[in-house]
C-alpha positions, 0 to 999 in steps of 0.5 A: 291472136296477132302474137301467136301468129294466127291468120287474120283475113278482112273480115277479122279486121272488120269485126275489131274496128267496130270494137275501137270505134265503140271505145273511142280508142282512135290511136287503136284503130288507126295502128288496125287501119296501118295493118290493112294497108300492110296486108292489102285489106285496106280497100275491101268495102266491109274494112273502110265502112269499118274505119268509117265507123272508127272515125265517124264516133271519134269526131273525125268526119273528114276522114270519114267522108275521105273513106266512104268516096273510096267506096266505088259501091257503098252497100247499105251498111256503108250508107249507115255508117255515114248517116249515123255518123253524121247525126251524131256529129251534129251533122244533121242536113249532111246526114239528110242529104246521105238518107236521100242519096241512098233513096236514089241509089233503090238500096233498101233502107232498114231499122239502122238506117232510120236510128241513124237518121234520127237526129237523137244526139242534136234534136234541138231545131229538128222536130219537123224532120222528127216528124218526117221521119216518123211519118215515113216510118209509119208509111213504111211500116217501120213504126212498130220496129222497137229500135226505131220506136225508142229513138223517136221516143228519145227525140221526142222526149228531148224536143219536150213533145212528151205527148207525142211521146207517150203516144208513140209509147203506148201504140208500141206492140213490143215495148223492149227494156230500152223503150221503157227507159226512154220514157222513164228517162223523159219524163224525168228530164222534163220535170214530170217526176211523178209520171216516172216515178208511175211508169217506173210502178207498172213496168214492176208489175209487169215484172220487167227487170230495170237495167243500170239506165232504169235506175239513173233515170228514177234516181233523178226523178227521186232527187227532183220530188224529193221522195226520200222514202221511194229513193231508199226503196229504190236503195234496196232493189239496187241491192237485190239486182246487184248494181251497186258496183255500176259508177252510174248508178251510185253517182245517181245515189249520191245525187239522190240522197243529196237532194233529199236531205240525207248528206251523210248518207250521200258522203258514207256512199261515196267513201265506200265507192272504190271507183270514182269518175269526175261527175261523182265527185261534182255530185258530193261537191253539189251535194255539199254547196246546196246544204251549205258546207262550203268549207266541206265543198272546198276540201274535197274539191282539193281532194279531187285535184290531188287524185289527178281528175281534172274538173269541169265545168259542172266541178267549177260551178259546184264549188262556186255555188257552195262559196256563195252559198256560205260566205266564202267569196274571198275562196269563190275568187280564188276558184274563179281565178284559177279556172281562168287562168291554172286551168284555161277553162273559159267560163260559161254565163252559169260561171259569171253568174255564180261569181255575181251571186257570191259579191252580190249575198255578200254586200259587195253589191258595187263590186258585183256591178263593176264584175258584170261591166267588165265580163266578155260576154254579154250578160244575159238574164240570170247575170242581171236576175242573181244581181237584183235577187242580192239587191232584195237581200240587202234593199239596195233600190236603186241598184234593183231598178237598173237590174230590173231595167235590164232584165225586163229588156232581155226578159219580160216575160219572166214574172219572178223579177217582177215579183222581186222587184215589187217586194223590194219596194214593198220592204222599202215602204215604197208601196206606190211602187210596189203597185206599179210593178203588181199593175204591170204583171196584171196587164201583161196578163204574167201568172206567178208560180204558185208556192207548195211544200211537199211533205212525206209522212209514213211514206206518202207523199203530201202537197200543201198550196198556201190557204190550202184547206183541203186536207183530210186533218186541215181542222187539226192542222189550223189549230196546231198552226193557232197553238203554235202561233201563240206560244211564239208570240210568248217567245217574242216572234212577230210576223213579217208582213212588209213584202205582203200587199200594203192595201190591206190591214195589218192583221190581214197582212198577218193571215195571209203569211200565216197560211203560206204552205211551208207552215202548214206542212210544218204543223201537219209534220208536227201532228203526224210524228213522234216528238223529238223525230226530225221533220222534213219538207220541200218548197218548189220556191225560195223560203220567205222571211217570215217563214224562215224566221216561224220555223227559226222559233219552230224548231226551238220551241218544239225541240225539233229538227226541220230540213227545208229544202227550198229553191235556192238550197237546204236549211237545217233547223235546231234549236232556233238557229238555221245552218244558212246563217239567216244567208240565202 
């Protein structure tokens, strides 16, 4: 427009700075403010709420601050643009005091003032001024506006208030896409996996059409449970919307297909993706750390660096944790070191943790120590917690209980280093102990998470707890377990039983083990399945030793193929070999 030397007045440059601000593209509006001042639009009141805008989203409040006390009347779109600003800079009590200003001033506040206001970008310390804002809403009849409602329902979501949530989404008149994302959204990024899986089920019966955010938001939820058969499903609708070619959308794929199993098809994705951001490539790198290709891990994480994406954090931590989860420790410090000092990243506690956990699997329990010793910041629990989980691998006692000191001072409310604890002495034959560390549990009144495996049979979805004996086919499943059982000890399989209670008889210790959920899964798996087909299961906690060892001889005896996903990471089966290396 500028070349072919049409005119332009203020309100043109009002409308374009908007358009940089979006974009982020600072340098951009700064050459549209020279060209106000170069023409005199620079102090008309629509261009400086515009450069607030500018300076507001590329983190420069000072200069937006600058701007609006040139404003000698700030109209309400002004007052907007500084709230706004501010919330979303984490300026959240600058953004409050600007709201009550605007109050004073009688100018009339609308649905963009109160988004604005809405602390959605740092919601963490603010559920009261959630509430406030809410309950003014309600007051002044704002509640039902579908853009003030979804960013409540986001802020909730985000503060895990999700009954507020959910309440505030069913008492919406008018539920936009946008609504239906945030709830999705937040019941995925709470854990309620099955809740959005549901919600995501009725607004396709209410033939809503998802946009590319609906599909992230189910892919992760997807991912979390696990429900391989339903994220293929959502493969298929992503074909037919056509949103294959949106970045995000097959990231979330990759991410997906990743965490249920299916790592080919996770790769045969991102070979196909023609373009590619940095968290795609973390996705595959992830991918690979949790199924234990750690030498495929590290050669795309070159791969990455040679196509000139500079990592992160996150990039750091895949690599890391598929070092550690495959022996790879003299490459994990490689890594380490060249974050540090190629890459001047400094390392989160996440970082120090991985490094922890890669000398501490690999013996190199001393070495681990003396890194905690000499870390610049304080470790904290999951430094001491990765510590003595490399402890339990390798029955260091000793080392464990001054872990386990240090972590019951930083956290004592956590049941799972007690537990550790209490099985590394049980291992030990240190029983006395053992009861020590379970006596401490009951007083503190601390409850463990109980174990459960999930597994799909024909699409649906199966859950099984340890003794469970609830099944429709539980008779069939116990006399698989019994059949299957018998021909191991042919085979030569003992059952593990010295992390079991030691106040009990050895052939109760073997029934308690022998019910654990993973076996049943397995054994119903093998009912409900064609011979020779691969058996997958997910374990919400890390596989014990007399599981892993049962479908060790599982896999062999019945010439199938078992991926278990557990806590920590995936665990190929076949012919009686795991791909973990007995290390996890």
């Amino acid at each position: 427009m500028i070349a072919r030397g049409t005119g332009f007045d203020s309100t043109t440059l009002a409308a374009v700075l908007p358009a940089a601000a979006e974009l982020l593209e600072l340098r951009l509006g700064m050459t549209f403010q020279g060209l106000s001042i170069k023409v005199g639009f620079h102090f008309h009141n629509h261009v400086l709420t515009g450069l607030i805008c500018l300076y507001a989203k590329c983190g420069e409040m000072s200069i937006a601050r600058l701007l609006f006390g040139q404003i000698e009347r700030p109209d309400l779109i002004s007052y907007n643009a500084m709230i706004s600003g501010c919330s979303c800079n984490n300026e959240t009590e600058s953004a409050v005091r600007i709201f009550k200003d605007l109050l004073v001033s009688r100018e009339r506040v609308n649905s963009s003032t109160i988004t604005g206001l809405i602390p959605v970008a740092s919601p963490f310390g603010h559920l009261d001024l959630s509430y406030s804002i809410h309950s003014f809403c309600f007051r002044s009849g704002m509640v039902s506006n579908p853009a003030v409602s979804t960013a409540l329902i986001t802020v909730y979501s985000r503060l895990n208030e999700i009954e507020s949530s959910r309440k505030l989404f069913n008492e919406s008149p008018e539920k936009s896409l946008a609504s239906w994302n945030a709830m999705i959204s937040g019941y995925a990024q709470n854990g309620l996996t099955e809740m959005a899986i549901s919600l995501f089920r009725e607004m396709q019966m209410f033939e809503i059409h998802p946009n590319p955010t609906t599909i992230t938001s189910i892919l992760s939820a997807c991912a979390q449970l696990g429900a391989l058969s339903l994220g293929t499903w959502v493969h298929d609708l992503i074909k037919k919307e056509k949103f294959e070619s949106n970045i995000f959308v097959s990231t979330a794929l990759i991410d997906m297909y990743a965490k249920c199993g299916s790592i080919k098809e996770a790769r045969r994705l991102f070979d196909i993706m023609e373009e590619k951001n940095v968290v795609t490539w973390n996705a595959m790198i992830s991918g690979y750390g949790l199924h234990g290709h750690g030498y495929e891990a590290l050669k795309l994480y070159n791969k990455m660096q040679d196509s000139r994406l500079t990592p992160t954090g996150v990039s750091f931590l895949a690599v890391l944790y598929a070092c550690s989860h495959a022996g790879l420790v003299k490459e994990g410090e490689g890594i380490f070191h060249a974050m540090v000092h190629d890459h001047g990243f400094k390392p989160l506690v996440e970082h120090y943790a991985c490094m922890v956990d890669l000398l501490g699997r690999a013996g190199k329990l001393s070495e681990a120590l003396s890194f905690i010793n000499t870390m610049p910041i304080e470790p904290g629990p999951a430094v001491w917690g990765t510590l003595l989980g490399a402890c339990m691998i390798h029955k260091d006692t000793n080392l464990a209980q001054f872990a386990s000191n240090k972590l019951f001072d930083l956290d004592p409310e956590s049941v799972g280093y007690h537990v550790l604890l209490s099985n590394l002495y049980s291992a030990d034959r240190n029983y006395p102990q053992a009861a020590s560390v379970r006596k401490l549990v009951k007083k503190k009144n601390l409850a463990k998470t109980p174990g459960c495996t999930l597994i799909e049979v024909d699409k649906t979805p199966h859950v099984f707890t340890s003794g469970d004996q609830s099944h429709p086919q539980g008779e069939s499943i116990y006399s698989m377990l019994e059949k299957l059982m018998g021909k191991m000890r042919e085979a030569g399989f003992q059952t593990e039983t010295v992390t079991a209670f030691h106040d009990v008889e050895e052939e109760e210790k073997e029934l308690m083990v022998n019910v654990h959920s993973e076996k049943l899964a397995i054994a119903f798996g093998l009912i409900t399945s064609e011979p020779g087909t691969e058996i997958r299961i997910i374990k919400n906690l890390r596989v014990c030793l007399d599981c892993h060892n049962f479908t060790k001889f599982v896999s062999k005896i019945t010439e199938r193929v078992i991926v278990v996903r557990d806590a920590n990471r995936f665990h190929h089966f076949k012919d009686g070999l795991c791909s973990c290396g007995d290390y996890w």
